[in-house]
C-alpha positions, 0 to 999 in steps of 0.5 A, a space after each residue: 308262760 313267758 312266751 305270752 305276748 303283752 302289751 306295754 301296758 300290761 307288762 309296766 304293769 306287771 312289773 309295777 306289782 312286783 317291785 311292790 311286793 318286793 321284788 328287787 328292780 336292780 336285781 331283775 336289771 342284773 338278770 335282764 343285763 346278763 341275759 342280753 350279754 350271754 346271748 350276744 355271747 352266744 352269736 358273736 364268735 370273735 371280741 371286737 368293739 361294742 357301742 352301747 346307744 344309752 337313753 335315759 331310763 331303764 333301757 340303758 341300765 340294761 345295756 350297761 349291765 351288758 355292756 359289762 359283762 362284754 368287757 369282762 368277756 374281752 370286749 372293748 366298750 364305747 358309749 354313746 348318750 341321746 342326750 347329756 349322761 347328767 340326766 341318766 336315771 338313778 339306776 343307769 347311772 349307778 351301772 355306768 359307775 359299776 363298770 371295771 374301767 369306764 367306758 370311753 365316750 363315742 361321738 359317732 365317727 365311724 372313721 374311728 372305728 378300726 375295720 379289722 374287728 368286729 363290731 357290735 351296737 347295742 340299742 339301749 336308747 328308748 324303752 316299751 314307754 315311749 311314744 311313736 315320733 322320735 324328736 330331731 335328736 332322737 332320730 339323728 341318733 337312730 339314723 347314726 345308728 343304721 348309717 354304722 351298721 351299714 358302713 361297718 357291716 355291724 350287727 346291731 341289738 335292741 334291748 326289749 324294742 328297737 327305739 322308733 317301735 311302738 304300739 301305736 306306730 313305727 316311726 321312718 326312722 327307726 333302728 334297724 335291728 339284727 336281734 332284738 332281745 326282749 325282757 320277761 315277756 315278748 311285746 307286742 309291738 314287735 309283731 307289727 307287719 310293719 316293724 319286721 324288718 326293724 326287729 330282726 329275731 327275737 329272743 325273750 330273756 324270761 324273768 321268773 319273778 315276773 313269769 310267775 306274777 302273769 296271770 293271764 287267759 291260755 288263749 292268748 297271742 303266743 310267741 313259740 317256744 321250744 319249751 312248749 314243743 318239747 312234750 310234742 317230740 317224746 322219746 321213741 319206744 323200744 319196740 316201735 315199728 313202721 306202722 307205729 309212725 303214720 301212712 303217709 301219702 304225698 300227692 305232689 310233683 307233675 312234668 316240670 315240676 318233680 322236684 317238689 315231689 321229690 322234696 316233699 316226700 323225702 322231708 316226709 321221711 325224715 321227719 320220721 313218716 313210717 310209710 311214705 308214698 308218693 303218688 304220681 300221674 303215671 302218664 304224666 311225672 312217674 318216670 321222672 319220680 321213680 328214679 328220683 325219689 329217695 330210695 325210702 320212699 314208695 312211688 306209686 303210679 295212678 291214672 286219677 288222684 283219687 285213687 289215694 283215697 283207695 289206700 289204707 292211709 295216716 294223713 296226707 299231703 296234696 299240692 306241691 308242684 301239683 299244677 291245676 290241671 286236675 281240680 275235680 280230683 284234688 277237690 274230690 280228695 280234699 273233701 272227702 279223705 276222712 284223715 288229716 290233711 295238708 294242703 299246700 301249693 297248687 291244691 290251696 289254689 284249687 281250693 280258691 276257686 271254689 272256697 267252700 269246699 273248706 265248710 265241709 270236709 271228711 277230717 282235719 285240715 292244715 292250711 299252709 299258704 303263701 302271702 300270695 295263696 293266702 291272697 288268692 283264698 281269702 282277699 281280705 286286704 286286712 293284716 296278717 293278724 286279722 285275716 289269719 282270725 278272719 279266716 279260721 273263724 270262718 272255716 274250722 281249718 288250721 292255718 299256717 300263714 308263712 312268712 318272716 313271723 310265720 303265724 298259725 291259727 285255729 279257731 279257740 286256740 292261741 293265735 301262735 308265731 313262729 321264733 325261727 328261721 332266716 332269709 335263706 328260706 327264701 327260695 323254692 322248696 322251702 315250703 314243699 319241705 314244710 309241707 312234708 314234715 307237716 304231713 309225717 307229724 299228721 300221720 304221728 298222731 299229732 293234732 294240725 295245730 301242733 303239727 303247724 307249729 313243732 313243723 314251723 319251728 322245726 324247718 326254721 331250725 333246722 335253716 338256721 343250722 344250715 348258715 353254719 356252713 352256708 350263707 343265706 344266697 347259697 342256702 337251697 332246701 335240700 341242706 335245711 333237710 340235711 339239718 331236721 335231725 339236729 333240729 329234733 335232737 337239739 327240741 329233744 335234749 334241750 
């Protein structure tokens, strides 16, 4: 459960009722601490210099305990004070005390600092408490902070919630943070449309003496979890055979636009599709598709789309590169297909036109739109939150709303968000290889609502091991492809 979003106030209160029934709030620091190291660890490949931005509560005992475990690591430590290190919390101070060597002090000079290592900062300054306008000494020390992650090309961390984030508000001068890692639970604030680009990812440090004491609704707003999406990938039987694993038809790709036909069923086989067609306007892209599709993949020619409806198949994936030439047909096929269905792209703008197809259709729906598609079918000028709820209450349909924090929705069920992914996504494609891996899941047995979420997390993945040899300009979606497999093993094996 410790993927389970909490307010400030409920998290303050949680661990209020563990320190009185005995839990040990050094020893849960010591954890949070370790933890924000070891994922620092994790990401920074080469030692270099670490500044830890300490305020006065609990938050730069965090960042002190990390701070340690850096240097113990071969990391040089420099620290930095809001405000005067006498008004440091009795915990703070004690860590500050613990370390092997002291630490030396920082007094925000970048000329100071030598370019040829790597630097880190660590935002340790203000905790899930505070308010939303930083004071003038605050935001001088938050703007130092942003000015040297620029100057220095340094990756910055917040430890739970990048100081100038709240519930209530993001002040316009808050750290900008790389990776904010967050203690027990994820917090609320950092879902804000508005503080995206000051959290950066997420990573939660789950504490399992607070875990535990969470006793809370299974409808709640989820950050995802690949423990969570583990049951969804078993382990293959021995005698398994093609028929085993869905008929998937792609209704994709037109003259100019082939390549989304192209992406979309291949990422439909390597996701694990165990018949994929891809079906194409014989006068139109055929072909153009039959020579460049995967050889895996069957292209079927057709002179109306709604001869998909004539074949014996699993689920189905209609709309990228699709053009809206044929909305008659497309919405013929949307209404009446008694299977799972993805809808993306050209089809999702179809379907704006006349949004009440949505109110009756013959099976199960996926929605995977855009911002602007989302805009198109539901122009509710709400935020994400409440147009993704909006709208599923509305129509019984499952909703993926891509972006930074990708959210999927569904009537009844948790309102859901993606942890993975990069800005390298960010080009064309992307979304036709969503809607791909989505359909091969559809036509695995799986429910939309998972197929939204285990596809999300697996694109996003599978991105993110793509920078190991790319950066995010030269990221294209066909490399994001040539990673889904690590993504599976790596959900899989754990």
């Amino acid at each position: 459960m410790s993927n389970v979003i909490l307010t400030a106030s409920e998290m303050q209160e949680l661990e209020q009722r563990a320190f009185a029934e005995g839990v040990d709030q050094e020893g849960l620091m010591d954890l949070a601490g370790i933890g924000i190291a070891q994922e620092i660890l994790r990401r920074e490949s080469r030692r270099g210099i670490c500044i830890l931005y300490l305020g006065k509560g609990n938050n730069a005992g965090d960042a002190l305990v990390a701070g340690s475990v850096l240097q113990n690591a071969g990391w040089s430590i420099l620290v930095r004070f809001s405000d005067s290190p006498e008004k440091l919390g009795p915990l703070p101070r004690k860590k500050l005390l613990a370390f092997g060597s002291a630490p030396r002090h920082f007094h925000g000079d970048g000329a100071s600092i030598s370019r040829k290592l790597p630097v880190i900062l660590v935002d340790g300054i203000l905790g899930i408490g505070s308010r939303p306008d930083l004071g003038p000494g605050l935001k001088t020390v938050a703007l130092e902070m942003n000015h040297l992650r620029s100057s220095l090309r340094a990756r910055t961390y917040a430890v739970d919630v990048p100081t100038g984030v709240t519930e209530e508000g993001v002040d316009a001068d808050a750290v900008i943070a790389d990776l904010t890692v967050t203690i027990g639970f994820p917090k609320k604030c950092l879902f804000r449309d508005d503080a995206t680009n000051l959290v950066g990812k997420i990573h939660c440090i789950a504490l399992d003496s607070l875990t535990e004491r969470f006793e809370g609704d299974e409808h709640r707003d989820r950050f995802i979890a690949a423990n969570d999406l583990r049951p969804l990938v078993p382990r293959r039987k021995f005698d398994s055979h093609k028929g085993d694993f869905g008929r998937i038809g792609i209704v994709a790709g037109s003259l100019g636009f082939v390549g989304a036909g192209v992406l979309c069923s291949l990422s439909a086989v390597r996701a694990g599709g165990g018949l994929v067609t891809l079906y194409t306007m014989a006068d139109d892209s055929y072909p153009l598709l039959a020579v460049k599709a995967a050889p895996e993949v069957m292209v079927k020619p057709i002179h109306d789309y709604r001869q998909v409806l004539d074949d014996r198949l699993t689920a189905i994936a209609i709309g990228p590169g699709l053009g809206t030439a044929h909305e008659t047909p497309v919405l013929d096929i949307i209404r009446n297909f008694e299977g799972p269905m993805v809808v993306d792209a050209d089809a999702l703008n179809i379907v704006s036109r006349q949004i009440d197809t949505l109110a009756k259709v013959g099976g199960p729906r996926l929605l995977t739109p855009h911002p602007g598609e989302m805009n198109r079918l539901w122009p509710s000028g709400t935020d994400r939150v409440e147009t993704v709820r909006a709208f599923t209450n509305q129509f019984e349909v499952t909703l993926l709303l891509k972006g930074a924090r990708t959210l999927i929705g569904q009537r009844a069920k948790s309102l859901s968000y993606n942890s993975t992914g990069t800005p390298g996504m960010a080009t064309g494609g992307s979304g036709d290889v969503l809607t791909g891996v989505c359909g091969a899941l559809l036509g695995q047995h799986l429910k939309p609502y998972d197929a939204a979420r285990l596809g999300a997390w697996l694109c996003g993945r599978a991105a993110e091991l793509t920078l190991e040899s790319e950066s995010e300009e030269s990221m294209v979606p066909s490399d994001t492809l040539r990673y889904l497999g690590a993504a599976f093993k790596e959900l899989r094996e754990g």
